[in-house]
MARMIBA-718486 format. One record per residue (C-alpha): residue number from 1; y, z, x. Coordinates in steps of 0.001 Angstrom, whole numbers, plus 500000, padded with zeros to 6 digits. Each point is the difference from the previous one (the first is absolute). Layout:
N
{r NUM; {Y; Z; X}}
...
//
This chain:
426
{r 1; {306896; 068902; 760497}}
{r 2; {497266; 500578; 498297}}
{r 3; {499264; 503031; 497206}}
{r 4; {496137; 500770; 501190}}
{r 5; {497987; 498839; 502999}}
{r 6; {497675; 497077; 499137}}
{r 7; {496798; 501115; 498694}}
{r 8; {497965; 498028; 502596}}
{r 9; {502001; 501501; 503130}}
{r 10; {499164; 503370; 498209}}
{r 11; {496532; 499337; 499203}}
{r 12; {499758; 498584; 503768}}
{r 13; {501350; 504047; 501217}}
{r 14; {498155; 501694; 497792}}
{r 15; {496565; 497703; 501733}}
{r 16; {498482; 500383; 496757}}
{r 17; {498903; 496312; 498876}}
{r 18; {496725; 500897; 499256}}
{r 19; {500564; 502940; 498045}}
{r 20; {501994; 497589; 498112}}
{r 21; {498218; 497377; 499242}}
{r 22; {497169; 501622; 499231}}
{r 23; {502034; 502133; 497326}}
{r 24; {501346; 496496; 498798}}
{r 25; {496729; 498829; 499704}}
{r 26; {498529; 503151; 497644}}
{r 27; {503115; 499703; 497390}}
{r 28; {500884; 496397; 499921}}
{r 29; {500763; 500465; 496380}}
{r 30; {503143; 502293; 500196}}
{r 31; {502769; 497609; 501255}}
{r 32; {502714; 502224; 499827}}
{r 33; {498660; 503527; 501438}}
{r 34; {500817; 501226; 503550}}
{r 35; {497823; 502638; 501337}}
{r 36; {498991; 502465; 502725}}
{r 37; {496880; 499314; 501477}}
{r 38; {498574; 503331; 501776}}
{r 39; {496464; 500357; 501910}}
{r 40; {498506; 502662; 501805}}
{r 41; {500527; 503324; 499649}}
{r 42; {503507; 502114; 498815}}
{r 43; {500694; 500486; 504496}}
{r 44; {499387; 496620; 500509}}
{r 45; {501214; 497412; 497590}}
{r 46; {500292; 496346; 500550}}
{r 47; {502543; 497745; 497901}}
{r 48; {500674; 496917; 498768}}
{r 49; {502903; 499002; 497800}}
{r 50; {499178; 496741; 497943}}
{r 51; {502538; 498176; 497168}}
{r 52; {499125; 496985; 497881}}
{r 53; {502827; 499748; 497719}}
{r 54; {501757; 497391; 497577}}
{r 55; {502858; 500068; 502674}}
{r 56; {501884; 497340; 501336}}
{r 57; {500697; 499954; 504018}}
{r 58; {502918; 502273; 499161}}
{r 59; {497829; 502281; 498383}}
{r 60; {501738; 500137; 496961}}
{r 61; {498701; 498389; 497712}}
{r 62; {497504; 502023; 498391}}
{r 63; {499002; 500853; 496329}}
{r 64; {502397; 502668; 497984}}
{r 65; {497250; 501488; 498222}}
{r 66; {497649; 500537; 502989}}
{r 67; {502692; 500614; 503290}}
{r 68; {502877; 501586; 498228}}
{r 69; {500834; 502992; 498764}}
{r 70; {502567; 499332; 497255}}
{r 71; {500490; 503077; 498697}}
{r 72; {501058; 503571; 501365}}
{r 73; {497505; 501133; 497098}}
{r 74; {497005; 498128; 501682}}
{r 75; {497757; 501876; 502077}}
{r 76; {499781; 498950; 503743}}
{r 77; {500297; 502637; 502125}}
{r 78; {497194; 501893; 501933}}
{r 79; {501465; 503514; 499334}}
{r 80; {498015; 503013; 500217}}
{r 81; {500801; 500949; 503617}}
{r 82; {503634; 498704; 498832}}
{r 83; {500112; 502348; 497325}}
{r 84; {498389; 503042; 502592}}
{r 85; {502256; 499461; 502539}}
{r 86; {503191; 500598; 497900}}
{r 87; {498359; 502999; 498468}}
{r 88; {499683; 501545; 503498}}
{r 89; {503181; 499244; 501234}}
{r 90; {501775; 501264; 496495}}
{r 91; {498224; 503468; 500072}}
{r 92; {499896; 500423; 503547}}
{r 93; {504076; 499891; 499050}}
{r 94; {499878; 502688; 497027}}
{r 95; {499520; 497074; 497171}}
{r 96; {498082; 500402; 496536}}
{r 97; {497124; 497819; 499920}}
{r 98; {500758; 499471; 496113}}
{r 99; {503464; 498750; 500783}}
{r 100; {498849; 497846; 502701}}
{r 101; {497544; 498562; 497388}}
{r 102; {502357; 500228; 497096}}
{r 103; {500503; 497197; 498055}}
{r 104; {497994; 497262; 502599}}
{r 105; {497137; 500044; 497990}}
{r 106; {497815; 501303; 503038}}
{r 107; {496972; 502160; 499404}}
{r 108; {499315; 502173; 503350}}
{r 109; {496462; 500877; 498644}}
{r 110; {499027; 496897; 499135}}
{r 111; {501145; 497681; 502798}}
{r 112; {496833; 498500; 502080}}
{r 113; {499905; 497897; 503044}}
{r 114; {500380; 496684; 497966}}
{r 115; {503013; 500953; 497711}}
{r 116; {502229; 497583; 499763}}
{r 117; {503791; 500735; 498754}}
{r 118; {503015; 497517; 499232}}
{r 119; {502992; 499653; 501932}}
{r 120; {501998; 502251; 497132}}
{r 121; {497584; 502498; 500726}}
{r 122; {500357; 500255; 503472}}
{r 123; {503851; 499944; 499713}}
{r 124; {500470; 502710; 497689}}
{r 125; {497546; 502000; 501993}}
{r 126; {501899; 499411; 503175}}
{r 127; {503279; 500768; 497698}}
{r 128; {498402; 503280; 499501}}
{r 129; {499248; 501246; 503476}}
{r 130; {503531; 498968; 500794}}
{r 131; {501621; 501829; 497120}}
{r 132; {497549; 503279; 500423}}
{r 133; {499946; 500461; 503866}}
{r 134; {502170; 501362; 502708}}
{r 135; {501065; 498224; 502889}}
{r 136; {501704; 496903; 501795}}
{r 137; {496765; 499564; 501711}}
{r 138; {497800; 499251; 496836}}
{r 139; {499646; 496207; 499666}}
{r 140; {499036; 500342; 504280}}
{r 141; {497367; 502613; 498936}}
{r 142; {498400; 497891; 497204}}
{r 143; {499885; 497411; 502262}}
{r 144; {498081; 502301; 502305}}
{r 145; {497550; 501090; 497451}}
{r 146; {499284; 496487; 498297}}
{r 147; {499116; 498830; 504099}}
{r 148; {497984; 503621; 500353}}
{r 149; {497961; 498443; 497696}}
{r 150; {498516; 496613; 500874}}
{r 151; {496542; 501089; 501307}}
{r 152; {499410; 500781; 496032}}
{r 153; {501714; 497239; 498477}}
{r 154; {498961; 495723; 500299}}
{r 155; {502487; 500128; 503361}}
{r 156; {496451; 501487; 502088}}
{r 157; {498906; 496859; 500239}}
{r 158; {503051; 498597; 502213}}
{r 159; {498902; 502571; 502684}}
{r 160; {497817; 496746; 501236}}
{r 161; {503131; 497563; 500508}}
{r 162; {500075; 499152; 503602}}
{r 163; {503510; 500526; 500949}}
{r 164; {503774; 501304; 498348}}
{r 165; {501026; 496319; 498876}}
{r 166; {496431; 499786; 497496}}
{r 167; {500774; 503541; 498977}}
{r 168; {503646; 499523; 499743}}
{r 169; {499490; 496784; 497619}}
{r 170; {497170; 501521; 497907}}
{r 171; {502378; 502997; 499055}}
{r 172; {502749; 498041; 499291}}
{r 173; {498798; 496687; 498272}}
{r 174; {496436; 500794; 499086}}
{r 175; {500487; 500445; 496630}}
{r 176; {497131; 501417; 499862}}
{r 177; {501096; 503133; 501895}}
{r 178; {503521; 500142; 499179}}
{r 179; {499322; 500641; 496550}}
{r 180; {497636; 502821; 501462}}
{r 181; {503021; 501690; 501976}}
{r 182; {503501; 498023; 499818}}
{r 183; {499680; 498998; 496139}}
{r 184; {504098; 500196; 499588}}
{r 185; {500650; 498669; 502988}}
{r 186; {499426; 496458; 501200}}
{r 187; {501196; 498375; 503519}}
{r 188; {501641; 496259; 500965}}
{r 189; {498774; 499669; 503369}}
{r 190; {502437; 497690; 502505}}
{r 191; {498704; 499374; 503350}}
{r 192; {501895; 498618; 502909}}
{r 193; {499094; 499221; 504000}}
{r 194; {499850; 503560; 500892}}
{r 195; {499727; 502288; 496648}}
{r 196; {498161; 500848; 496371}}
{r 197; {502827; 501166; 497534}}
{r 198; {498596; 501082; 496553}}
{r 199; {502879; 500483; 497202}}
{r 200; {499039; 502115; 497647}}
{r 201; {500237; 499009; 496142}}
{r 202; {499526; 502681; 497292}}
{r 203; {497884; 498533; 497076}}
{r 204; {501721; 501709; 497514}}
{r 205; {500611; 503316; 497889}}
{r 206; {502721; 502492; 500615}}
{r 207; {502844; 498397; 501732}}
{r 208; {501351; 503470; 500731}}
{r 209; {496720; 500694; 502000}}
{r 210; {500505; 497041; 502640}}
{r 211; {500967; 501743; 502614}}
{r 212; {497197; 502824; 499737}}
{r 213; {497234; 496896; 499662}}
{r 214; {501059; 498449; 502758}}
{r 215; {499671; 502782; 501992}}
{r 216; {497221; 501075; 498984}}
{r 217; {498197; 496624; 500269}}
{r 218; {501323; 499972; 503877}}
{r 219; {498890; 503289; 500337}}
{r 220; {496429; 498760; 498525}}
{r 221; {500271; 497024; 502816}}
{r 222; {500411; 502067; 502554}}
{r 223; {497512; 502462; 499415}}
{r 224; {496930; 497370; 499057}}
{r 225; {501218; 498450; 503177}}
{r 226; {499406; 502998; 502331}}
{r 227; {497234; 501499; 497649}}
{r 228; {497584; 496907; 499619}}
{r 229; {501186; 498156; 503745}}
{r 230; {499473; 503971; 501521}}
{r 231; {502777; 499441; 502175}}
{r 232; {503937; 499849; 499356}}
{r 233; {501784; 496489; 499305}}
{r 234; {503089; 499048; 500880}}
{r 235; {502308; 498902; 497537}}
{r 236; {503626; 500102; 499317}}
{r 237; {502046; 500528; 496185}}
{r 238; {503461; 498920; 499315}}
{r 239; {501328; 500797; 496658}}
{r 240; {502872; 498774; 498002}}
{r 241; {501171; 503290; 499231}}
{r 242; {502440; 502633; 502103}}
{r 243; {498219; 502049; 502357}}
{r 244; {498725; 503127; 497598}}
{r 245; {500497; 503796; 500439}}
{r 246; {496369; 500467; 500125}}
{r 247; {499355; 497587; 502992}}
{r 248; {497678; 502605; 501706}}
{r 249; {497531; 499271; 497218}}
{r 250; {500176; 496216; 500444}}
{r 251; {499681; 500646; 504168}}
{r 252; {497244; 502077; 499706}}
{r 253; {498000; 498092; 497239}}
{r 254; {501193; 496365; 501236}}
{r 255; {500742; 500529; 503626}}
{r 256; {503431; 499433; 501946}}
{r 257; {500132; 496037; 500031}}
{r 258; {502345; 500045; 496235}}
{r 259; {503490; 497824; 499775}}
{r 260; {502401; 500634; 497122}}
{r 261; {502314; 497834; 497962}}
{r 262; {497916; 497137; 500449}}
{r 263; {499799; 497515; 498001}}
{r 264; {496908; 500606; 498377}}
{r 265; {497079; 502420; 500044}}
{r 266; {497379; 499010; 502460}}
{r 267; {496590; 500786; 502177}}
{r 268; {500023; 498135; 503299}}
{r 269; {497031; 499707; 502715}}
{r 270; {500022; 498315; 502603}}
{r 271; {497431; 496989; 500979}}
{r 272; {498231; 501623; 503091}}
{r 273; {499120; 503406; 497505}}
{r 274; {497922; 498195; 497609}}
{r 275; {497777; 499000; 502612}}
{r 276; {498758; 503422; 500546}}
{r 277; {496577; 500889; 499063}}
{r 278; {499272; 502871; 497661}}
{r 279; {498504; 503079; 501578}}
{r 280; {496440; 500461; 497983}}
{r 281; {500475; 503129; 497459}}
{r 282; {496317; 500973; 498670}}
{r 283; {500713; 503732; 498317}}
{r 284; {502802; 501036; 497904}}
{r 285; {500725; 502847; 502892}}
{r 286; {500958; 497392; 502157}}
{r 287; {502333; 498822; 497385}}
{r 288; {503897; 502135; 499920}}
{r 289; {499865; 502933; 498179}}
{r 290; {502251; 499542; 496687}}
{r 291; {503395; 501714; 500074}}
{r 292; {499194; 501930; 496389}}
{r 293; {497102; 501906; 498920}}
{r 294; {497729; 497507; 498235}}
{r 295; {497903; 501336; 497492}}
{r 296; {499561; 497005; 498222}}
{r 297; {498465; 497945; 502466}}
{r 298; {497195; 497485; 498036}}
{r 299; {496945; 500478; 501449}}
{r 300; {498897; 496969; 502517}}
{r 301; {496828; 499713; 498482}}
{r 302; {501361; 498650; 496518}}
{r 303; {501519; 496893; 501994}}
{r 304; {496875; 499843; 502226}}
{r 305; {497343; 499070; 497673}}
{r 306; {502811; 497478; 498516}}
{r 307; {500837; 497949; 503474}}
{r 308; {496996; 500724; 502025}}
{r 309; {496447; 500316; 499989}}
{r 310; {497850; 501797; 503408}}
{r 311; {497011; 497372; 498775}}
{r 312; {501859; 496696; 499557}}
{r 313; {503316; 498591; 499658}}
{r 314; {501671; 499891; 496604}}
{r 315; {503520; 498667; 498901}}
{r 316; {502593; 501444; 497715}}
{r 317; {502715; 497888; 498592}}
{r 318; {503520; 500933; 498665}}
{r 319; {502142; 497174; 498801}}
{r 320; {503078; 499063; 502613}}
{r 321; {502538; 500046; 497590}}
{r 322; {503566; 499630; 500306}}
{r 323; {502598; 501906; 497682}}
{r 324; {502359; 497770; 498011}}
{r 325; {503206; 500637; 502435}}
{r 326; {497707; 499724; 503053}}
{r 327; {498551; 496594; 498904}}
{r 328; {503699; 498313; 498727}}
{r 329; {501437; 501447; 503386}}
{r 330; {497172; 497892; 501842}}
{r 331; {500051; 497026; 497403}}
{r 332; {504164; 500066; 501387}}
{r 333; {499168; 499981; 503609}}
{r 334; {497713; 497621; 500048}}
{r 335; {501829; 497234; 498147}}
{r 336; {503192; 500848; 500400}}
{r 337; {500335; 497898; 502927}}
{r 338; {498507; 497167; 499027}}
{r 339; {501067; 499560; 496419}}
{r 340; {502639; 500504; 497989}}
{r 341; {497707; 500469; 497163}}
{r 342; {498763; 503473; 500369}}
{r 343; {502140; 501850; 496401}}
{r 344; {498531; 501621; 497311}}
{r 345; {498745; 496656; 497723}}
{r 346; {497684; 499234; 503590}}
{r 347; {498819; 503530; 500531}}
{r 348; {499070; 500650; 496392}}
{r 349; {498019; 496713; 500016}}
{r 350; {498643; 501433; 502893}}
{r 351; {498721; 502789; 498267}}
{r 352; {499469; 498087; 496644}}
{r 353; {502268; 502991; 498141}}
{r 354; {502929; 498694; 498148}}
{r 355; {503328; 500585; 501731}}
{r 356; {501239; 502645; 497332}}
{r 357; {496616; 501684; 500790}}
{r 358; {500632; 500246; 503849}}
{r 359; {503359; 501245; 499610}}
{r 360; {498686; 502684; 498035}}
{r 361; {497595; 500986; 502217}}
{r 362; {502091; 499975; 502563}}
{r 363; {502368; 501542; 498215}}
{r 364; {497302; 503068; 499373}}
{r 365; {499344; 500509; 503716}}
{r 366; {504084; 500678; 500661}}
{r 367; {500516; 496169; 501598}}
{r 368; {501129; 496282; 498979}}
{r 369; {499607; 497213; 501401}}
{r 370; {503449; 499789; 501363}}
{r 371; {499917; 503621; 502131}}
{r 372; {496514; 498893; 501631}}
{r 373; {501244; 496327; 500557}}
{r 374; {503255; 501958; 502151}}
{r 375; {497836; 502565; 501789}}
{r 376; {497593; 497392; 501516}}
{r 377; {503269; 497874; 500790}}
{r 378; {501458; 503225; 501447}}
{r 379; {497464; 501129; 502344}}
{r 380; {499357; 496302; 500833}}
{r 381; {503513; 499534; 501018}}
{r 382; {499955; 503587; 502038}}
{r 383; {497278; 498798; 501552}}
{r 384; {501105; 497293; 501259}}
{r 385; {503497; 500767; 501222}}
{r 386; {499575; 503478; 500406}}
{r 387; {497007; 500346; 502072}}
{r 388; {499066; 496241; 500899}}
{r 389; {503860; 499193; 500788}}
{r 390; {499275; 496131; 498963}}
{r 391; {503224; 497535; 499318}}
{r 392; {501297; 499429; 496444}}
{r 393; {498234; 496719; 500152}}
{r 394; {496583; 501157; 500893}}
{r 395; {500239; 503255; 497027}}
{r 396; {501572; 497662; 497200}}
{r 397; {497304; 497328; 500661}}
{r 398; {496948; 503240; 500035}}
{r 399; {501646; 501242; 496302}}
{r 400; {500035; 496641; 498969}}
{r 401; {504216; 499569; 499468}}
{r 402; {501026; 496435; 501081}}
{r 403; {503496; 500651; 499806}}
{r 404; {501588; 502662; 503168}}
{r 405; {503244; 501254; 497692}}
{r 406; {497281; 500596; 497151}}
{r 407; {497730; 501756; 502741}}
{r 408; {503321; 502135; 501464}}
{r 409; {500416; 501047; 496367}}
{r 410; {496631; 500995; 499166}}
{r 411; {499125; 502233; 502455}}
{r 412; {503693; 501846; 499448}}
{r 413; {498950; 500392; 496715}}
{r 414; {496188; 501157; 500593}}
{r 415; {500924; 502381; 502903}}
{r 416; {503750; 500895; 499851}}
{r 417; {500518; 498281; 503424}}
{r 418; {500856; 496572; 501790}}
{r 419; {497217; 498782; 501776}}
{r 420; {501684; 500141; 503262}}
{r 421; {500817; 504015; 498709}}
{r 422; {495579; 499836; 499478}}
{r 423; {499884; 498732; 503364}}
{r 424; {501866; 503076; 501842}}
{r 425; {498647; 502824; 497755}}
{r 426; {497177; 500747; 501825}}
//
């Protein structure tokens, strides 16, 4: 079960090799950089996706200073069509643009296309829009806008993936990208014989917003989806939560395929949908139109000159960096298994802080250790009784628990149920 695809199977889909080695070749010197590599003109962009990282095979094991963002102060995030989109959802719903900017530390007048803004940024601007607007449909909406978007944000560039499953794992494990759209929002993908299920993880900020990012980043899914592929995907939600009042806005912004009281929050596609091609898009009108008057919208041009040249091809390069939660959570997954050495003292070697400094930096993003060690063990578990249906035996050896009472205990105490309970639940 696997967290990403491997990068040669993706490289092989994307039938870019030479693009890639040939970007490779011109920047041999920057070991650690992932980047975009665009030729042609703006209609008709090629792309290549190349990583030479101090990684292990579980990709994991890269350098703190360089991969990870430790901080919630540090800025990461791609944001100026971020910071647009909220604005036109918030007034389009009566809000003051001061409010919405209030104490986030956000200039409207002097964002550009290459702005960056931190993870506390971004939160308390999202706090904002949720505090100053009117509606049970507003996280769906912002969703809406941030997807309205992509042909004037990095995400242009992913019009060229060849079918749903490239485009699907670009937007949700391309770093890359995600910090260009999904920046508080992160996905453990699970795959069985017939399905894709993405879980999504919040990176952190307002606990009390959870539920709004998570439907707004599903929202944001759903609309790239049908926006960049031209074409509606299939996909199905289940959510942990009782079915809500609002459903209509979920049904009409997610579709009809959603399950309640699950056992966790989930995206699901099936195997025989990410074969599908993408329909070609070559003008924005081809593109939906967004759901909320857009005033905002950055012009194309500024990313144009950045990503492409009509004469020759150029590359631009954005660091694939993981947030502090997102990298422990796959630093868990991918050793949990195997060893039973995978606490704190191991992880902050890892990431050559002390293990008073990790805490604390955990600690700053609204995390420890101990909740992100139980929430990859939880969704592990659900996935593997829940959806997979597998024996005791075969789940307590995957989680790495030798001993089947230990096991029984565990996953009571991670999910609330037995794991024959797990088993029926869905």
């Amino acid at each position: 079960m696997d967290l990403t695809l491997p990068l040669e199977a993706l490289r092989a889909a994307e039938g870019r090799d030479a693009h890639i080695a040939e970007a490779e070749h011109n920047h041999p010197k920057n070991p650690s950089v992932m980047g975009v590599f665009a030729t042609g003109n703006a209609d008709d962009l090629g792309m290549g996706v190349f990583a030479k990282a101090d990684a292990d095979v579980h990709g994991v094991g890269v350098i703190a200073s360089a991969s990870v963002v430790m901080s919630v102060q540090d800025k990461a995030i791609r944001g100026c069509w971020l910071v647009r989109a909220a604005l036109d959802v918030a007034l389009s719903r009566g809000a003051n643009k001061n409010k919405v900017l209030r104490g986030t530390g956000i200039f409207d007048d002097a964002l550009q296309s290459d702005s960056l803004l931190s993870i506390k940024q971004y939160s308390l601007l999202l706090g904002n829009v949720h505090a100053q607007t009117k509606g049970s449909d507003v996280s769906f909406m912002l969703g809406g806008a941030l997807a309205s978007q992509w042909q004037h944000s990095p995400l242009h560039v992913l019009a060229a993936c060849e079918n749903v499953e490239a485009l699907l794992f670009h937007l949700t494990h391309h770093h890359i990208f995600r910090w260009c759209s999904l920046p508080l929002c992160q996905f453990q993908r699970f795959e069985n014989a017939n399905n894709i299920v993405l879980v999504p993880q919040l990176t952190g900020g307002n606990s009390k917003l959870s539920l709004f990012t998570i439907e707004m980043a599903l929202a944001s899914i759903v609309s790239l989806l049908r926006n960049i592929a031209n074409k509606r995907i299939r996909l199905s939600f289940t959510f942990t939560g009782s079915r809500p009042k609002n459903i209509a806005d979920y049904e009409t912004h997610l579709g009809l395929k959603l399950s309640f009281n699950s056992p966790f929050n989930s995206i699901c596609i099936e195997k025989d949908v990410l074969l599908q091609p993408l329909k070609p898009v070559s003008r924005a009108a081809d593109v939906c139109e967004p759901q909320v008057p857009s005033s905002y919208l950055v012009d194309n041009s500024l990313l144009r000159s950045s990503v492409t040249s009509s004469k020759a091809a150029s590359l631009t390069t954005l660091q694939p960096c993981l947030s502090l939660p997102d990298f422990v959570r796959h630093y868990i997954f991918a050793f949990s298994a195997e060893s039973a050495n995978t606490g704190l003292p191991e992880l902050s070697q890892k990431l050559d802080v002390s293990v008073a400094t990790l805490k604390r930096k955990l600690k700053e993003f609204g995390v420890s250790f101990r909740t992100l060690s139980e929430e990859v063990q939880r969704n592990h578990a659900v996935m593997l009784l829940s959806v997979n249906k597998v024996s005791n035996e075969v789940a307590a050896n995957a989680m790495g628990i030798n001993d089947l009472t230990n096991f029984r205990r565990t996953v009571k105490r991670l999910t609330g149920k037995t794991p024959s309970e797990l088993r029926d639940a869905r």
